[in-house]
PADO-149113 format. One record per residue: residue in three letters; chain; x, y, z of N, C-alpha, C, O, CB in turn; residue number from 1. Coordinates in nm, 2 decimals, m for minus. Glycine has a CB too. Example, Ala and Ser with C-alpha at 12.3 -4.5 7.8 and 13.67 -1.06 7.14 Angstrom:
BEGIN
 residu chaine   n_px   n_py   n_pz  ca_px  ca_py  ca_pz   c_px   c_py   c_pz   o_px   o_py   o_pz  cb_px  cb_py  cb_pz num
    ALA      A   1.32  m0.57   0.78   1.23  m0.45   0.78   1.32  m0.33   0.78   1.42  m0.33   0.85   1.13  m0.45   0.90   1
    SER      A   1.28  m0.22   0.71   1.37  m0.11   0.71   1.29   0.00   0.79   1.34   0.11   0.80   1.41  m0.06   0.57   2
END
This chain:
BEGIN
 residu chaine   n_px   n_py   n_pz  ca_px  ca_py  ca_pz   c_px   c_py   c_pz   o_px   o_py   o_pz  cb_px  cb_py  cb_pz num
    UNK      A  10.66  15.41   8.43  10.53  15.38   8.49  10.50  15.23   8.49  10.52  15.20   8.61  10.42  15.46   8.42   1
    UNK      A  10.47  15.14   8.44  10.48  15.03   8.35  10.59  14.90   8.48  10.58  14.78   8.50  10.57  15.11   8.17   2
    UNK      A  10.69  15.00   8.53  10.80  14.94   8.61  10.73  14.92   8.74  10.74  14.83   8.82  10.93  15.02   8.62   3
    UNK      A  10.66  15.02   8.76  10.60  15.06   8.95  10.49  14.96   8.89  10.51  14.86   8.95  10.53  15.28   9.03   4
    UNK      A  10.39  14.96   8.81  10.28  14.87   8.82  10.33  14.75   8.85  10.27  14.70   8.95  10.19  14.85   8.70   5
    UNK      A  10.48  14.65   8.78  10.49  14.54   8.78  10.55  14.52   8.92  10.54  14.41   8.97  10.55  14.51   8.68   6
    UNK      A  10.63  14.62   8.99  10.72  14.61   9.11  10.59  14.58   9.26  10.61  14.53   9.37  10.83  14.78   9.12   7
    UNK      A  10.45  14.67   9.19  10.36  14.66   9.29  10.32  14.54   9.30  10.30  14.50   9.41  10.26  14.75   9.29   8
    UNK      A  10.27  14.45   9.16  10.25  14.33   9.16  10.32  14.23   9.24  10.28  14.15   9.33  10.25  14.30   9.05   9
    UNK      A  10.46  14.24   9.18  10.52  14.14   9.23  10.50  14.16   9.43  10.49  14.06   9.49  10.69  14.15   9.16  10
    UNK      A  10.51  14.27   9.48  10.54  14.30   9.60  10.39  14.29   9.68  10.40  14.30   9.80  10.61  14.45   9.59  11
    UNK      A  10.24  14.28   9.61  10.15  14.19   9.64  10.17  14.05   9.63  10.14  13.98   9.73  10.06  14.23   9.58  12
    UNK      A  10.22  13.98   9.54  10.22  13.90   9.55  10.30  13.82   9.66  10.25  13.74   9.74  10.21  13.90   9.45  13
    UNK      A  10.42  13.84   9.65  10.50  13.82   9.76  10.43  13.83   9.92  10.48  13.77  10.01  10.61  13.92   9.74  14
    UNK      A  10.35  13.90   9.93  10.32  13.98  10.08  10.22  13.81  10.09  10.22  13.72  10.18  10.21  14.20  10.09  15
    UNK      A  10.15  13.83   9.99   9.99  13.71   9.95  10.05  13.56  10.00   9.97  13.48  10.04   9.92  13.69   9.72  16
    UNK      A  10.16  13.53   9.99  10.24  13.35  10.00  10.27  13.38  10.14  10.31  13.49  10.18  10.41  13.29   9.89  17
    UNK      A  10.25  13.28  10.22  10.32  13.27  10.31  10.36  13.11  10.37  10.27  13.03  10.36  10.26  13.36  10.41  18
    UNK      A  10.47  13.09  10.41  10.46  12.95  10.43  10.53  12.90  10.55  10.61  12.98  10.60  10.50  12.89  10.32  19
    UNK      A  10.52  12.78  10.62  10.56  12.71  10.72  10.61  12.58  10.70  10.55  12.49  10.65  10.47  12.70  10.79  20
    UNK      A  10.73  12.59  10.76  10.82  12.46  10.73  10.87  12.37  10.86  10.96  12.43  10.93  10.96  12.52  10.64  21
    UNK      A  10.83  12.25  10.91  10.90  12.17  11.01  10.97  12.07  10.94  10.97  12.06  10.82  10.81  12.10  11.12  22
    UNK      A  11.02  11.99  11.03  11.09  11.86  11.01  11.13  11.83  11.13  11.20  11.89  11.21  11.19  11.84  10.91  23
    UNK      A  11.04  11.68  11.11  11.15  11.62  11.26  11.17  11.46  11.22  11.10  11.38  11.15  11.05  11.63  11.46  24
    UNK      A  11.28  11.45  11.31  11.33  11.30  11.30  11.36  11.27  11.40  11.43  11.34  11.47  11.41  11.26  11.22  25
    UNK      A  11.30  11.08  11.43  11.31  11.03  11.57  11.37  10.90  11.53  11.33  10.85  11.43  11.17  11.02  11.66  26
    UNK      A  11.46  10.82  11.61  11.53  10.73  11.60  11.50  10.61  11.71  11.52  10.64  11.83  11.66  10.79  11.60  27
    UNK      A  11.44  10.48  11.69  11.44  10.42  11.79  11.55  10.24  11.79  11.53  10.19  11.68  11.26  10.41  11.81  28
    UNK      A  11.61  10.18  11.85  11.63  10.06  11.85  11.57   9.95  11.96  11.58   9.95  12.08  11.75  10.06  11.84  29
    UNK      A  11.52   9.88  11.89  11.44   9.75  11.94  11.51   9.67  12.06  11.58   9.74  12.13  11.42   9.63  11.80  30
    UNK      A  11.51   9.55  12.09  11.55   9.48  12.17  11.67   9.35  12.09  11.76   9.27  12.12  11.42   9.43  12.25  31
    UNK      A  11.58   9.39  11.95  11.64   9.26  11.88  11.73   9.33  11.80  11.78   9.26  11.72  11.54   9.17  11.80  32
    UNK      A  11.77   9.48  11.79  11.86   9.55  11.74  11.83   9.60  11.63  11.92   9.63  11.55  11.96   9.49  11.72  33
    UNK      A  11.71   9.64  11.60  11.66   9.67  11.45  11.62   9.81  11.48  11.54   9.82  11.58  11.52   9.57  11.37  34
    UNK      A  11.68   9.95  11.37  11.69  10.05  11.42  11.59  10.06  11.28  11.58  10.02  11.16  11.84  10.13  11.48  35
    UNK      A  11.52  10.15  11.39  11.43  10.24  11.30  11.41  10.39  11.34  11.38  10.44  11.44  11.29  10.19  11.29  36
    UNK      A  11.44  10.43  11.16  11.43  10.63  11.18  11.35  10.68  11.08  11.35  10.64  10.97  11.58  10.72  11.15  37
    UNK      A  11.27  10.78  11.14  11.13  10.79  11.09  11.14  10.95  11.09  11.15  11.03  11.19  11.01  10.71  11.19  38
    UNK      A  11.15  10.98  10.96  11.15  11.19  10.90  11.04  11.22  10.87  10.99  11.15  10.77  11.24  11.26  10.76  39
    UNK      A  10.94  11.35  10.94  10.88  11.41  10.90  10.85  11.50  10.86  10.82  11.58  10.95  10.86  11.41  10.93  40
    UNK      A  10.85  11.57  10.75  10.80  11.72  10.71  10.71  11.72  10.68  10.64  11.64  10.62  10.85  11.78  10.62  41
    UNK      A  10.67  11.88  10.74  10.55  11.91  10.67  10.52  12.11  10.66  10.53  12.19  10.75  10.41  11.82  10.78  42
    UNK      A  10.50  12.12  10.55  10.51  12.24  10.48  10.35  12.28  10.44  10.27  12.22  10.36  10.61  12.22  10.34  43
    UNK      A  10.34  12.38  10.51  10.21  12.43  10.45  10.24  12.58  10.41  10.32  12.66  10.45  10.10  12.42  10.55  44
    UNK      A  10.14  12.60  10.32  10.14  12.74  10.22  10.03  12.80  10.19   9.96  12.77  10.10  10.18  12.72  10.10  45
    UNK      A  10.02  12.92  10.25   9.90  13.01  10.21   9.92  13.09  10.12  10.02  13.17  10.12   9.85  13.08  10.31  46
    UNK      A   9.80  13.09   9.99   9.84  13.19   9.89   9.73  13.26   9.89   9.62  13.22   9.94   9.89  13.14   9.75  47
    UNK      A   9.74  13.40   9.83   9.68  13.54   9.84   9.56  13.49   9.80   9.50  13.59   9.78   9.74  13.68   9.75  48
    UNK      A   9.48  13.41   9.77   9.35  13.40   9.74   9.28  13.33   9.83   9.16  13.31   9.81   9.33  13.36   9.62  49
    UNK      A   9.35  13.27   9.94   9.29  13.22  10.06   9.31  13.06  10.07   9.29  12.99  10.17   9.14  13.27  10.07  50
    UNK      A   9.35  13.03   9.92   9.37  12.89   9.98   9.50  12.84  10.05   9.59  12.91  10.09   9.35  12.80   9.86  51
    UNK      A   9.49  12.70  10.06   9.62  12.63  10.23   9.67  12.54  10.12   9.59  12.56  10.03   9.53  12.51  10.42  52
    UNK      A   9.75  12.46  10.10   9.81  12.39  10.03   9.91  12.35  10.18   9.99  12.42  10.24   9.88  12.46   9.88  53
    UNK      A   9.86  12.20  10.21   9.94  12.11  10.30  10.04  12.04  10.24  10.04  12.08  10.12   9.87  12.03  10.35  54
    UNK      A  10.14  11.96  10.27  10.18  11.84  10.22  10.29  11.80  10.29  10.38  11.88  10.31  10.20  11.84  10.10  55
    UNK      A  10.27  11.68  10.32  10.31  11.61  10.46  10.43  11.48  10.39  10.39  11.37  10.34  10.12  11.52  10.56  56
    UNK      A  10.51  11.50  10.40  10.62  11.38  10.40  10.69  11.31  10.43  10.80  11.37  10.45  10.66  11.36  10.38  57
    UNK      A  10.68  11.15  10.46  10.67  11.08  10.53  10.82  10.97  10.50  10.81  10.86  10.45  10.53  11.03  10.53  58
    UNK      A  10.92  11.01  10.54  11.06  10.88  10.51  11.06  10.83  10.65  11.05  10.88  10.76  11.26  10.96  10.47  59
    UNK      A  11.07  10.66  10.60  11.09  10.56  10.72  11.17  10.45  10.66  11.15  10.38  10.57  10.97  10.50  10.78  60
    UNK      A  11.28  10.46  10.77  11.40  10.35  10.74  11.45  10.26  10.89  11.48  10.28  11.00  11.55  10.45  10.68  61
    UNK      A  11.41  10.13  10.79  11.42  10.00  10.92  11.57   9.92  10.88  11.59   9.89  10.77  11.25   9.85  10.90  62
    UNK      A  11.66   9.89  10.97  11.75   9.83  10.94  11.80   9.75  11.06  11.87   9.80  11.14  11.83   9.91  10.89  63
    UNK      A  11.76   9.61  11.07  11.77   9.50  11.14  11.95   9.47  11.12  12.01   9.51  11.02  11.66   9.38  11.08  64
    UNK      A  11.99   9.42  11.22  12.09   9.37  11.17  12.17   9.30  11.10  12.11   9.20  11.05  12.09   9.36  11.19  65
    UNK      A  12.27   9.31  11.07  12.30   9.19  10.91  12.35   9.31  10.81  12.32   9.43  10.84  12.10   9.08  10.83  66
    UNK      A  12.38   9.30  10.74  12.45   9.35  10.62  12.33   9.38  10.47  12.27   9.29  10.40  12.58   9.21  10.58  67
    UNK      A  12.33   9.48  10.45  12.27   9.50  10.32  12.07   9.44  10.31  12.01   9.38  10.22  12.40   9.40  10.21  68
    UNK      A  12.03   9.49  10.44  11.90   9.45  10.52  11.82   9.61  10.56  11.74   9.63  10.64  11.94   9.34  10.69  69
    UNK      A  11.88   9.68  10.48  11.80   9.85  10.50  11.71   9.84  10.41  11.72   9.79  10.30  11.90  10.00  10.45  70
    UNK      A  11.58   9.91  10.47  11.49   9.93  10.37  11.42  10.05  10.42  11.41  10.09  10.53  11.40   9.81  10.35  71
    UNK      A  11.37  10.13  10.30  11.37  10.27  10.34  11.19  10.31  10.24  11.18  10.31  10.12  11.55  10.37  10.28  72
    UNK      A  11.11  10.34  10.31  10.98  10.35  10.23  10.98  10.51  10.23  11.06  10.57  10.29  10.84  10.28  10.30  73
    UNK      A  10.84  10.58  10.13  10.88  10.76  10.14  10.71  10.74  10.08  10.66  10.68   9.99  11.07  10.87  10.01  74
    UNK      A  10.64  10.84  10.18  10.47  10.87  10.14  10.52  11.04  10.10  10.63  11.10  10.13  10.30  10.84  10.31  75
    UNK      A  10.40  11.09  10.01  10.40  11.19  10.06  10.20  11.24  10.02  10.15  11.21   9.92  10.55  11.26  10.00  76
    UNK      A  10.16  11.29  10.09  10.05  11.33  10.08  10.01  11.50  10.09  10.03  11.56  10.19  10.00  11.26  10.17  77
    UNK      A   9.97  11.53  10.01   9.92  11.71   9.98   9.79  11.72   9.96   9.72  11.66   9.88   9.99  11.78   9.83  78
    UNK      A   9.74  11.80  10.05   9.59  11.85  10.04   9.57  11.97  10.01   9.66  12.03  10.07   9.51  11.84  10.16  79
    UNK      A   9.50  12.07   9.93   9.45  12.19   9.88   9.30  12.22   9.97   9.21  12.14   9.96   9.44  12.18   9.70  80
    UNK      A   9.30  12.33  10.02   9.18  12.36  10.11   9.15  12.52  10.10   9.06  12.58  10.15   9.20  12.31  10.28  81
END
């Protein structure tokens, strides 16, 4: 008995999450040869009590010409609603 209560839990709980996953990445080069590539994800998550959990992350990498001139920054921002 004890097994079906926990199997029902788990199997609400599971049904209660649901989530959404993108990513995209776009690549541009300049005139002056400096390539920049810029990754987006963003994952959002609904859990059984109604709240949204966003969170958006942000990789960007600039690399001008020349040797050992990569530089690569990374945000990431998460909102609860």
């Amino acid at each position: 008995m004890r097994n079906n209560v926990i199997l029902a839990i788990m199997a609400v709980t599971a049904i209660g999450l649901s989530a959404c996953k993108e990513k995209s990445t776009t690549t541009a080069t300049d005139a002056n040869g400096t390539t920049t590539q810029s990754t987006v994800s963003r994952d959002l998550d609904q859990h059984g009590d109604g709240r949204v959990t966003g969170t958006v992350e942000t990789q960007t990498t600039v690399d001008p010409p020349g040797m050992m001139n990569k530089t690569t920054t990374e945000e990431t921002k998460t909102e609860v609603k």
